[in-house]
C-alpha positions in Angstrom: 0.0 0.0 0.0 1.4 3.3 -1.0 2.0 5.7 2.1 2.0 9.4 1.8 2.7 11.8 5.0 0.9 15.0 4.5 1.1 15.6 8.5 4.5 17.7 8.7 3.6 20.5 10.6 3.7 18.3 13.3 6.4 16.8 12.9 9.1 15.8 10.2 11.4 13.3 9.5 15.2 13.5 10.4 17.4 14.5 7.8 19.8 11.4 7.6 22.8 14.1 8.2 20.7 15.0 11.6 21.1 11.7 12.9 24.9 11.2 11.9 25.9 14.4 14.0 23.6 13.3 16.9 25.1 9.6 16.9 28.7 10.7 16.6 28.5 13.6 19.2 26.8 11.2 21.1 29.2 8.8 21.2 32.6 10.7 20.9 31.9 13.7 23.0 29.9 12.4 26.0 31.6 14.4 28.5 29.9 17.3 30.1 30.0 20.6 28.3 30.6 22.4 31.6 33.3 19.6 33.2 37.1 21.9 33.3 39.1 18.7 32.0 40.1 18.5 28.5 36.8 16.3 27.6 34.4 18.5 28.7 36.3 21.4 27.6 36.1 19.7 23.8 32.3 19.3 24.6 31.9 22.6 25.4 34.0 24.1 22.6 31.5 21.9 20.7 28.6 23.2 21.9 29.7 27.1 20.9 30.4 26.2 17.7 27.1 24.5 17.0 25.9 28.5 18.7 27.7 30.3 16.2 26.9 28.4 13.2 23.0 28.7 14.4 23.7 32.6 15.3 25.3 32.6 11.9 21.9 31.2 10.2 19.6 33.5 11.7 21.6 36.7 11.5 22.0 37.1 15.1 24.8 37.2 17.9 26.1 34.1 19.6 25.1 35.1 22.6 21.3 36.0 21.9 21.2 32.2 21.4 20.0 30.1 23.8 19.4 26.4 23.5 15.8 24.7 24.9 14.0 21.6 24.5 11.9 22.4 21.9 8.9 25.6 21.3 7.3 24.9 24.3 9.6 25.7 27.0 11.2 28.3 24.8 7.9 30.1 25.3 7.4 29.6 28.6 10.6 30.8 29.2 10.2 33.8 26.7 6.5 34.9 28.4 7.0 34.2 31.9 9.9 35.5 31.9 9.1 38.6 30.2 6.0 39.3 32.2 7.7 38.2 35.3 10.7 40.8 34.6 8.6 42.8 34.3 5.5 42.8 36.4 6.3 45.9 38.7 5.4 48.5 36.0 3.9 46.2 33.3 0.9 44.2 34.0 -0.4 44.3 30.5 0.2 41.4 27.9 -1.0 40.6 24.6 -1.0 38.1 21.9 -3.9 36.5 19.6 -6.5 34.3 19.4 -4.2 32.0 17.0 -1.7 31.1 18.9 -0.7 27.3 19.6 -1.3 25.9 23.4 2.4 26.4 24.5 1.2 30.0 23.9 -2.1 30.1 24.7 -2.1 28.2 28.0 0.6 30.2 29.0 -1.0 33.3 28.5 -4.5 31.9 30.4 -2.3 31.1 33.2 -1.1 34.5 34.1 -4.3 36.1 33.4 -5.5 33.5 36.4 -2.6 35.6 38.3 -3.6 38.5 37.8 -2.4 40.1 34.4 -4.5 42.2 31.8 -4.5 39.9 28.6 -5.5 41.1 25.4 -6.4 38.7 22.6 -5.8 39.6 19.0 -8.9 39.0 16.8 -8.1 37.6 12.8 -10.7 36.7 10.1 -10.7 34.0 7.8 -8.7 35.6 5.2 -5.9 35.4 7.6 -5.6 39.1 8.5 -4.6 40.4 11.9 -6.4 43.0 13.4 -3.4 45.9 13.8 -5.6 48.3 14.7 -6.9 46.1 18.0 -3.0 46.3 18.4 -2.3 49.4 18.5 -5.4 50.6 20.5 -4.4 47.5 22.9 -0.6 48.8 23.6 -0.4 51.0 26.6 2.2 52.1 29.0 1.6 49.5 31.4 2.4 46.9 28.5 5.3 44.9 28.4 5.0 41.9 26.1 3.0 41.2 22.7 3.4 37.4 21.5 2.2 36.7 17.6 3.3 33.5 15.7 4.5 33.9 12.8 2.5 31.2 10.9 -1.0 29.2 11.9 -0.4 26.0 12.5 -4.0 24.6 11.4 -4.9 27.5 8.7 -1.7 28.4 7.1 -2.3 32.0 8.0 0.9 33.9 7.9 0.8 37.1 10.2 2.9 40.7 9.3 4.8 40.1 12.0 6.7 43.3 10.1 4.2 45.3 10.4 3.4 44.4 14.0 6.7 45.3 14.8 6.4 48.7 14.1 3.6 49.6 15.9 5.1 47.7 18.9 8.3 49.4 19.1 6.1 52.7 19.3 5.6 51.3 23.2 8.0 49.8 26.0 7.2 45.9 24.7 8.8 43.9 23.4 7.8 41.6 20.6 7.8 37.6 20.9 7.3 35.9 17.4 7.0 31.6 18.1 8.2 30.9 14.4 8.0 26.4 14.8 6.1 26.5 11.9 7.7 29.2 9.9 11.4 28.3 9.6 12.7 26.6 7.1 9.6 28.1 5.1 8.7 31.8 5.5 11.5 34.2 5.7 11.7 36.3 9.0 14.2 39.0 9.2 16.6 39.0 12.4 15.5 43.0 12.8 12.1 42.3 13.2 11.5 40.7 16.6 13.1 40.6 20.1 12.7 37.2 21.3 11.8 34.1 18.8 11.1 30.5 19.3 11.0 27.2 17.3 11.4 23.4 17.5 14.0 21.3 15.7 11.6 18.4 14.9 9.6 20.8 12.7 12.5 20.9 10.1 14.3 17.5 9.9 15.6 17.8 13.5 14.9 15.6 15.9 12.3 15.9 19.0 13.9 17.5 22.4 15.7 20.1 20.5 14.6 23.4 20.3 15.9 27.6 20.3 15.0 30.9 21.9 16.4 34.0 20.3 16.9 36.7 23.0 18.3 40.0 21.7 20.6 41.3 24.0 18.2 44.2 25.4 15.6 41.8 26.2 15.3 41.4 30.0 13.9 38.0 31.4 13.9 36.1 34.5 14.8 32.3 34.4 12.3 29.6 34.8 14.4 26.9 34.9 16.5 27.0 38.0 19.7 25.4 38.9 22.8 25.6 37.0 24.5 28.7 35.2 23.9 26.9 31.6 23.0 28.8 29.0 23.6 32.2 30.3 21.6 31.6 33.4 18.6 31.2 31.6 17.9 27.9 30.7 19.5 25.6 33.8 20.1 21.7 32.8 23.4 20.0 31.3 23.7 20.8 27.6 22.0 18.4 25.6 25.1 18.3 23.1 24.3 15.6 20.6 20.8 17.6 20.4 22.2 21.0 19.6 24.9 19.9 17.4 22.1 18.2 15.2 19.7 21.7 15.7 22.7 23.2 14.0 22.4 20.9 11.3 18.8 20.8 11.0 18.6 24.5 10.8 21.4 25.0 8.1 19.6 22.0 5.6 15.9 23.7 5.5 17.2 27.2 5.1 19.6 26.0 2.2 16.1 24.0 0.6 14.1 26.6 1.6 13.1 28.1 -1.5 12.7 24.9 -3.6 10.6 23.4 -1.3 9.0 26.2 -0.8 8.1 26.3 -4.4 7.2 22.8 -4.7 5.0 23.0 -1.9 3.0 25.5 -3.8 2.6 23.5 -6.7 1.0 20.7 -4.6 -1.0 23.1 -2.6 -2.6 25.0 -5.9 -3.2 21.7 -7.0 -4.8 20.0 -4.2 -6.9 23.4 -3.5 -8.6 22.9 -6.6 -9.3 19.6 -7.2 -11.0 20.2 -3.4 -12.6 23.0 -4.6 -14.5 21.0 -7.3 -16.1 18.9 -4.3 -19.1 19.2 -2.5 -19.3 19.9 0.7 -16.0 20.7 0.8 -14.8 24.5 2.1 -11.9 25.3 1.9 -10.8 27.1 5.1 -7.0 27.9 4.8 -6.5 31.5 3.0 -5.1 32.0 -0.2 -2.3 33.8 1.1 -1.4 31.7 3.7 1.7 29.4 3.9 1.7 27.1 0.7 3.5 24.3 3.3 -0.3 24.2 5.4 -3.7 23.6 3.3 -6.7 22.8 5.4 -10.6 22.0 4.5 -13.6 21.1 6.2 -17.0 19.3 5.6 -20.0 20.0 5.8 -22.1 16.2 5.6 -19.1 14.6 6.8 -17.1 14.0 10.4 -13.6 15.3 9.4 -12.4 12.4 12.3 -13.8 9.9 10.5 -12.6 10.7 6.5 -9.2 11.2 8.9 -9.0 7.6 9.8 -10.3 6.1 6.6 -7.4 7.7 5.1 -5.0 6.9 7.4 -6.1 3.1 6.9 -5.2 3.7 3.5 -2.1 5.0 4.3 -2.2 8.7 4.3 -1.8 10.2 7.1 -3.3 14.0 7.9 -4.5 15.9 11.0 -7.3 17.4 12.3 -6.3 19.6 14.4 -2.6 20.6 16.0 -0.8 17.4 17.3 -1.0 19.0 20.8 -4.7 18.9 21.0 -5.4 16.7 18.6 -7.0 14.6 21.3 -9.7 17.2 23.1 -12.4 16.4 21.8 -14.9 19.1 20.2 -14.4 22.1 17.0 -11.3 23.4 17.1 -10.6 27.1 18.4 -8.3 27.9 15.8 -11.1 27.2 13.3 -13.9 28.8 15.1 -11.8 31.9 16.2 -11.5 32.7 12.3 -14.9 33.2 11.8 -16.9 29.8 10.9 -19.3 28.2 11.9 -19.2 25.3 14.6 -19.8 22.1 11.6 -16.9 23.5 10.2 -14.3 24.4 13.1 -15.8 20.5 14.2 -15.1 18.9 10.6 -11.4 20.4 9.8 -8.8 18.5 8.0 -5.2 20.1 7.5 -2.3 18.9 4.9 1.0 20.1 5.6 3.7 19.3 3.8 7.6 19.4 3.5 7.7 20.4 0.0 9.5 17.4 -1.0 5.9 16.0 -2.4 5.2 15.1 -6.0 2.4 14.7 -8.1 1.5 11.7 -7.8 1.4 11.9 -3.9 -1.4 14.7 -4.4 -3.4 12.5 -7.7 -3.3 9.6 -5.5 -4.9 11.6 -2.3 -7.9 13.3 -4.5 -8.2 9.5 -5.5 -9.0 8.3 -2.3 -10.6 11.1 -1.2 -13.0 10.1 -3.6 -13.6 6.6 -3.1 -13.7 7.1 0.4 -16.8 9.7 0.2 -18.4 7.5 -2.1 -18.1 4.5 -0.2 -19.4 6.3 2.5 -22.7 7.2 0.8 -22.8 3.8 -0.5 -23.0 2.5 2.9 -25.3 5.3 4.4 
């Protein structure tokens, strides 16, 4: 049976160079990056070169790079420590409506404590509301958080644009970028802190990046050792950040060919759906070609979900990380449509590595499987 993974926004598959540096690190410089022998000292010689070549990629300084787990504790560490910093003047924070749980819960839990949050509104042609921004930013305001890309839509915010009305106030700007690097270009001068995930592009799981510009004050949430510049206590997962390095440096180098093959597969798939009934389309038409997501009306998006992962193609119906909860998705909903909808999403994300068979043979199936299902109904 032919297999096709249209499911890589939530995660990807290695790059075979990914796992060489993490096996040979791994196994030729185990010692502790922050041991004062000659081993450790290797390691931790190691470990800055993986920063600089990382700093190097993004167009940063080595030191405004600090290593995490992955997205989610990088923004933790970048709101709570932000708000934290800051919570004797600033009790004001903002983000959207769009943002991915790591973000969202986040934000929901220091609203419990006690801070003013504002939430973004966006419509369903992907368009944040900048004017809610600006009339939201106040003197008292000391943190806005906007991803770059949605996740389950596709829709790409001006996180440009945002800047500049941000740096009108005292905040600072957090962008979480997991699912726009290696994909949409984000320039170094337009943010002050930035998050991703390695195993969004051919990394591997447990890896992960905050960008902190050097203004950028923050109070630790990991405590315990000096790692990291203080901010991020733990050893030094080595093998991990030598292979982030890697990671990093093979999507932005196939950036733009994938990038335009992913568009081809996305035009393509967007119309054959849009030749269906029942079938809405619910990703914008400027959103990121790597994410195209649809919804339907007769049908339980769940259930044409697993018949297609019984014939081997494997989708989502809503982010990995609440895939499970059961209900419409917020995402969806938040956008503007209608509960059947926000209840009955499907999202293909790709790596841009696709061809045109993998897209035929999807419509295919698709169609079989909606027929046989009205056969049997």
């Amino acid at each position: 049976m032919r297999e096709i993974y249209f499911d890589h926004a939530a995660t990807t598959k290695p790059y075979p160079e990914v796992l060489s540096v993490f096996d040979k690190v791994s196994r030729d410089d185990f010692a502790n990056a922050s041991s004062r022998h000659a081993l450790g000292l290797k390691s931790h010689d190691l470990l800055e070169k993986a920063r600089r070549q990382i700093a190097r990629y993004l167009d940063v300084k080595d030191n405004e790079v600090i290593f995490t787990s992955g997205a989610s504790e990088g923004n933790n560490l970048a709101i709570k420590g932000v708000a934290y910093h800051n919570k004797s003047w600033a009790n004001r924070i903002i983000t959207t409506k769009a943002e991915h749980p790591s973000v969202r819960n986040v934000f929901e839990e220091l609203q419990k404590e006690g801070f003013d949050v504002v939430y973004l509104d966006y419509d369903k042609d992907g368009n944040l509301n900048l004017d809610e921004l600006k009339n939201a930013l106040n003197s008292h305001t000391s943190l806005v958080s906007i991803r770059a890309v949605n996740n389950e839509l596709g829709d790409v915010f001006p996180i440009s644009k945002a800047y500049e009305i941000i740096q009108q106030s005292k905040a600072v700007l957090h962008v979480d970028a997991t699912q726009a690097i290696g994909k949409e270009p984000i320039r170094s001068s337009d943010y002050d802190l930035r998050t991703f995930s390695g195993h969004k592009i051919g990394g591997l799981k447990g890896s992960g990046l905050l960008v902190k510009k050097e203004r950028v004050r923050l109070d630790e949430q990991i405590l315990g050792g000096s790692q990291e510049s203080g901010y991020r206590a733990g050893t030094s997962m080595l093998p991990l950040d030598c292979s982030l390095a890697t990671a990093l440096r093979l999507s932005l180098t196939s950036r733009n060919r994938r990038r335009e093959n992913a568009k081809k597969r996305n035009d393509y798939l967007r119309a054959e759906l849009s030749k269906m009934d029942e079938i809405v389309i619910t990703s914008p038409s400027n959103g990121s070609p790597f994410i195209l997501s649809f919804a339907f009306t007769k049908h339980k998006g769940s259930v044409i979900a697993q018949a297609l992962s019984d014939k081997g193609i494997y989708v989502s119906t809503k982010s990995a990380c609440s895939a499970r909860e059961a209900g419409f998705s917020s995402i969806v909903k938040n956008a503007g449509f209608d509960e059947i909808i926000s209840s009955n999403n499907i999202r293909l994300s790709f790596s841009g590595r696709e061809d045109i068979q993998d897209g035929e043979y999807f419509i295919q199936t698709l169609k079989d499987i909606l027929q046989d299902i009205k056969i049997k109904e």
